[in-house]
N, C-alpha and C positions, 0 to 999 in steps of 0.2 A: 417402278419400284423405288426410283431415288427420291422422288415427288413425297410418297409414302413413309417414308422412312424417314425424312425429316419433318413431316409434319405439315408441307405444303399443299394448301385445301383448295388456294385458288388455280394452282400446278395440276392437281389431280383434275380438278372439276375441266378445266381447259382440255388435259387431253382424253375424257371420257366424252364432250363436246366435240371431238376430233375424231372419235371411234374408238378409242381406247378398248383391249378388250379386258374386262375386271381379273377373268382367272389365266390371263397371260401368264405365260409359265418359264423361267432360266433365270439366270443369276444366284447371286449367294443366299439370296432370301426365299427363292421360290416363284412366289408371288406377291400382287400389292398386299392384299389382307398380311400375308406372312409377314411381310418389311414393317407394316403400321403398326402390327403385335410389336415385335420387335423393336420397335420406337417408341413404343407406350403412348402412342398418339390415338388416343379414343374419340374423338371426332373424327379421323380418317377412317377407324373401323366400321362405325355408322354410316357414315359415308356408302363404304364399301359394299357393305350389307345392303345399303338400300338402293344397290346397282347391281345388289346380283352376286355376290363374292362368293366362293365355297368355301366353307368355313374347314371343310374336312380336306380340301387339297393338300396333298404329300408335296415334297416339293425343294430343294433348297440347302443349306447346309442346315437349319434347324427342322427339318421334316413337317414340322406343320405351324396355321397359326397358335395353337395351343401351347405347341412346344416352344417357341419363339418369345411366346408375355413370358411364359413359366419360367425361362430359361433365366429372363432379365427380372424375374420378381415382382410383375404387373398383375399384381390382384384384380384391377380394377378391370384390365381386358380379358384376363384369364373369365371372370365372372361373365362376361358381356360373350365370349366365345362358346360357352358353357349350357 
């Protein structure tokens, strides 16, 4: 989630390369998808999605990734989640 959540693509990619699982689930965010909304980082969300994310995972202190972009005012991921 921290990887995701600051926007580290070479972090993520490494440890999905390691077995990473995408909809790993604890922490504040939920999950990666939920942290990457939350970061406004839309090349992790692509990322994410194109490894499998669940875009509808609950999860986290903001409840989903929907709720997570919206939360922080990321139109551009709210759209891409949508």
């Amino acid at each position: 989630q921290a990887a995701s959540y600051r926007g580290n693509e070479q972090m993520v990619k490494l440890l999905f390369d390691m077995g990473a699982d995408v909809n790993a689930q604890g922490g504040e965010y939920g999950n990666a998808l939920q942290a990457a909304s939350r970061g406004g980082h839309e090349h992790i969300v692509k990322l994410l999605f194109d490894k499998g994310a669940d875009v509808n995972a609950q999860g986290g202190h903001y409840g989903s990734a929907l709720q997570a972009a919206s939360y922080r005012g990321y139109e551009h991921i709210v759209k891409l989640l949508l």
